[in-house]
C-alpha positions as CSV (number, residue, x, y, z in Angstrom):
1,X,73.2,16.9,-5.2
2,X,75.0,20.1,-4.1
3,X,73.2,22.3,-5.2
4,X,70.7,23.9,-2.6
5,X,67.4,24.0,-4.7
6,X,63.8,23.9,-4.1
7,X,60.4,23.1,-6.0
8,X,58.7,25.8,-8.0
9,X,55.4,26.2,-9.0
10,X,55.0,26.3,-12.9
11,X,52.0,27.0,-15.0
12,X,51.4,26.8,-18.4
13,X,49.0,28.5,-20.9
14,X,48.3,28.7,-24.3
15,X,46.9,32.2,-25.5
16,X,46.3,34.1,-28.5
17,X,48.8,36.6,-30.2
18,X,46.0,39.7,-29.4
19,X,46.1,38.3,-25.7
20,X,49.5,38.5,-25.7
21,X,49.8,42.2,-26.5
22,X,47.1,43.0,-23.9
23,X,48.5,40.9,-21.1
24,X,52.1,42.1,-22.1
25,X,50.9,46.1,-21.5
26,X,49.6,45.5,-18.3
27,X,52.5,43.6,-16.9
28,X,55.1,45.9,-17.8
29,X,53.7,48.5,-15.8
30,X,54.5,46.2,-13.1
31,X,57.1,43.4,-13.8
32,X,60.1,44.0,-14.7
33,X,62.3,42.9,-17.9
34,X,64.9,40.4,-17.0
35,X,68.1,41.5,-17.5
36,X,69.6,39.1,-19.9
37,X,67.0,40.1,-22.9
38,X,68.9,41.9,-25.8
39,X,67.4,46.0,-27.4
40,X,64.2,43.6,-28.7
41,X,63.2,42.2,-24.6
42,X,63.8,38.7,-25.6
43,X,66.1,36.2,-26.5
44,X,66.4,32.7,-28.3
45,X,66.9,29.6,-26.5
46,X,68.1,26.5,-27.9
47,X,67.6,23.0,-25.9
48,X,69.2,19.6,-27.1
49,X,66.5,17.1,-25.4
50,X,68.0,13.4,-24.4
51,X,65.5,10.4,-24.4
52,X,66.5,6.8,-24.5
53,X,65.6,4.7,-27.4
54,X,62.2,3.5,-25.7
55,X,61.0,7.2,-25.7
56,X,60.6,6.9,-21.6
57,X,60.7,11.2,-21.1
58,X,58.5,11.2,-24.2
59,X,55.6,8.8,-23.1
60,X,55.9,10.1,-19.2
61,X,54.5,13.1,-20.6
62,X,52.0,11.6,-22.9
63,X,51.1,9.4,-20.0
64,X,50.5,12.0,-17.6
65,X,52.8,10.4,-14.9
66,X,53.0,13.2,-12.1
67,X,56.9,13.0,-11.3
68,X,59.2,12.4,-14.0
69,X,62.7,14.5,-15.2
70,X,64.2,15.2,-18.3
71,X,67.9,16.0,-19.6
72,X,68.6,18.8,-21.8
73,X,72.0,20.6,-22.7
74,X,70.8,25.2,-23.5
75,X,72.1,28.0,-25.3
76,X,70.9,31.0,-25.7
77,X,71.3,33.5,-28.8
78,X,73.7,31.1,-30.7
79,X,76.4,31.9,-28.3
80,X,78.7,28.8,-27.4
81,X,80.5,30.4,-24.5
82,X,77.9,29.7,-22.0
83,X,76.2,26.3,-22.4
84,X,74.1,24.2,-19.8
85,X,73.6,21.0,-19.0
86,X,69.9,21.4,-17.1
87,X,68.2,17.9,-15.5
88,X,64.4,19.3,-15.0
89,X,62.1,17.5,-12.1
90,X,58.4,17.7,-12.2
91,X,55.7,16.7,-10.1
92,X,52.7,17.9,-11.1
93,X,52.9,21.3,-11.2
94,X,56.3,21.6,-9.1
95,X,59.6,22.3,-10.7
96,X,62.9,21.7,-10.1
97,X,65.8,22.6,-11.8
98,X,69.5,21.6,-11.6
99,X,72.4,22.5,-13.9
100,X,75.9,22.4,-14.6
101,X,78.0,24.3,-17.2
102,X,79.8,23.0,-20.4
103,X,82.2,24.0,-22.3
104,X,81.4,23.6,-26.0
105,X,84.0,21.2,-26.7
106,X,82.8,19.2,-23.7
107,X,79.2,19.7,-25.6
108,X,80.8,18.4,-29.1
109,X,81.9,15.4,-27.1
110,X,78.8,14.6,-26.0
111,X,76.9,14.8,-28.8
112,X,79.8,13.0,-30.6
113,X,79.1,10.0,-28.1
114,X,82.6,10.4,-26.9
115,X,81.7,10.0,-23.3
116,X,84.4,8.7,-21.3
117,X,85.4,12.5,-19.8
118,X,82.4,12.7,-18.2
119,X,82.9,9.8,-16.0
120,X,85.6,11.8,-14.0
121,X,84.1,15.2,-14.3
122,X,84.0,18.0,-11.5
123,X,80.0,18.3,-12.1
124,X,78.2,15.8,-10.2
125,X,75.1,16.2,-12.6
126,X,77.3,15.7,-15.6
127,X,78.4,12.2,-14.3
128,X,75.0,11.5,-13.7
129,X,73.8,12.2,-17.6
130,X,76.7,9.9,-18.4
131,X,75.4,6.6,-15.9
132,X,72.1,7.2,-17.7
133,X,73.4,7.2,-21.2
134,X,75.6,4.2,-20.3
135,X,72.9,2.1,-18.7
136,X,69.7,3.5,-19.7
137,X,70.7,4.8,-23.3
138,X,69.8,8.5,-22.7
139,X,70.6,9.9,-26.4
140,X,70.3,13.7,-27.7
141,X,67.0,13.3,-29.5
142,X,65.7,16.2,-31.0
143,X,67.0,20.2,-30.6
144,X,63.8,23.0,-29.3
145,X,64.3,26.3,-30.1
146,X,61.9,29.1,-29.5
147,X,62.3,33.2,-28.6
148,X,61.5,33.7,-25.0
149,X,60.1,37.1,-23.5
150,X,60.4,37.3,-19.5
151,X,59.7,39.5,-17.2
152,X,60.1,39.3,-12.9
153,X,58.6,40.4,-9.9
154,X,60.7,40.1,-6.7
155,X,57.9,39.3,-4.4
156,X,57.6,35.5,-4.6
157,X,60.2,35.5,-6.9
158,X,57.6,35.4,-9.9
159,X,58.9,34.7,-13.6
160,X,56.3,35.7,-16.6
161,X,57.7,34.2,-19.7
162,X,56.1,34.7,-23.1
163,X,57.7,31.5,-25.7
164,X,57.0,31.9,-29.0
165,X,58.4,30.7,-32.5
166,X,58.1,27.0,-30.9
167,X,60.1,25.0,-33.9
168,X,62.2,21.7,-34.1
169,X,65.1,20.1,-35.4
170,X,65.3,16.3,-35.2
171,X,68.9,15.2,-34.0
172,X,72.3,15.3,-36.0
173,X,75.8,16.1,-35.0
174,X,75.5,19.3,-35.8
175,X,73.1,20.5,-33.6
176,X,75.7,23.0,-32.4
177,X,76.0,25.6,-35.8
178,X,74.4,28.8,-35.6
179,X,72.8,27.8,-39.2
180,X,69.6,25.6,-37.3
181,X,67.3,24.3,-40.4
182,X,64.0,23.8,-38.6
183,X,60.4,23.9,-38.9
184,X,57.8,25.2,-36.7
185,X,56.0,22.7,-34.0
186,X,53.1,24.9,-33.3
187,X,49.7,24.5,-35.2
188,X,48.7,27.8,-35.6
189,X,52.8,29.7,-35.4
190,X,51.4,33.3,-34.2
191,X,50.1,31.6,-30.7
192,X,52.4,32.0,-27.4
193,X,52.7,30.1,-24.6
194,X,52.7,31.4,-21.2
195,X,54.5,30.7,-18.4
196,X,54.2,31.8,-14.3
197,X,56.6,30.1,-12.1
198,X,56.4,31.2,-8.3
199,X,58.0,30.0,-5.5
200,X,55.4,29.5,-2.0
201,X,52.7,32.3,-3.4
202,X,51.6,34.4,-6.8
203,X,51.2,38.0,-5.5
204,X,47.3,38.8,-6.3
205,X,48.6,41.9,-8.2
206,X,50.5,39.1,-10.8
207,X,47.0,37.2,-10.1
208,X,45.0,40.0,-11.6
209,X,47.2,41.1,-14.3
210,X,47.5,37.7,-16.2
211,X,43.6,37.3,-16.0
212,X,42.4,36.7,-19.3
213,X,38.5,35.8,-20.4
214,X,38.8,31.9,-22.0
215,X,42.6,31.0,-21.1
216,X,43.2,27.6,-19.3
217,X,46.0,26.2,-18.1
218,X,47.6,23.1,-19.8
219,X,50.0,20.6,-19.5
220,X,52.0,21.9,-22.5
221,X,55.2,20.7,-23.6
222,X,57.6,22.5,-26.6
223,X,59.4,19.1,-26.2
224,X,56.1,17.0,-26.5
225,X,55.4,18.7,-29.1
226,X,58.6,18.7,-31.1
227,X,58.6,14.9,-31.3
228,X,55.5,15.2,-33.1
229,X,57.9,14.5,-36.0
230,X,60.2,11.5,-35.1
């Protein structure tokens, strides 16, 4: 592609709500908020996530299979004037991202099935989602949504995300309206889920600050976790 990108590293934890507030205290006396957050320090993201009808993305992750990718088409805040197509590698814990932007009629389209524009389109990564929903049935499967806090650190180019609010809407039309009718994909809804992605190293300062007695890193997904219900 293109697009001059490189792996990340990304790490995933589930904590507690009073970790949260500890953790968040210490890091904003370091880390600083990103600046797309709105007057609160977060935002909402929305993520339509293709699969094909076999549930390939879906039983990658179940499976554990180190290197795998997944389409998804975001929005943030309910705002349709900035949407993105995103294909997301993995291996292991490495992460790489590409993306292309939509307009929200191409978006409609997609969703609609009408998929013949996107064979010609000026985004390489755009023809790319239509081959594999031509010839490997890639559909739109469920929509993700979830309120994401972030903070960065320049120095290794560190990201600190707190997600919470994980809930789910299984796929319709219509998953473009700013009225989304969901329900929550978490067991216990007050738990977060943090996320550190670094590029080569994770300053020991960030090391120190996210330290927290009992927390693990897992292999969490809000996608794996939203098909819990079809």
């Amino acid at each position: 592609m293109e697009q001059d990108k490189h792996y990340r590293h990304e790490l995933k934890f589930p904590i507690l709500y009073a970790d949260y507030l500890a953790m968040r205290s210490r890091l904003q006396k370091v880390m600083k908020s990103d600046p797309h957050v709105d007057t609160s320090g977060k935002y909402t993201i929305r993520s339509i996530y293709f699969d094909n009808t076999e549930d390939k993305a879906l039983r990658e992750k179940i499976d554990g299979i180190g290197k795998r990718e997944k389409f998804r088409i975001r929005y943030y805040n309910d705002d349709f004037s900035f949407i993105t197509l995103e294909k997301k590698m993995k291996i292991d814990n490495l992460c790489l991202k590409y993306d292309a932007v939509l307009t929200e009629e191409e978006c409609r389209r997609i969703l609609e099935g009408d998929l013949d524009f996107m064979k010609e389109h000026p985004q390489g990564l755009v023809q790319e989602l239509y081959a594999k929903m031509k010839f490997q049935g890639l559909r739109p499967r469920v929509l993700v949504s979830y309120v994401r806090e972030p903070y960065i650190y320049s120095a290794g180019n560190v990201r600190i995300t707190f997600d919470s609010q994980v809930r789910t809407t299984l796929f319709h039309q219509k998953f473009l309206t700013e009225q989304v009718h969901d329900i929550s994909a978490m067991d216990t809804p007050q738990d977060m889920i943090l996320e550190v992605k670094y590029d080569a190293f994770l300053p020991a300062i960030i090391q120190d600050l996210i330290q927290v007695p009992g927390i693990r890193q897992q292999a969490f997904s809000k996608y794996g976790a939203c098909r819990r219900f079809g």
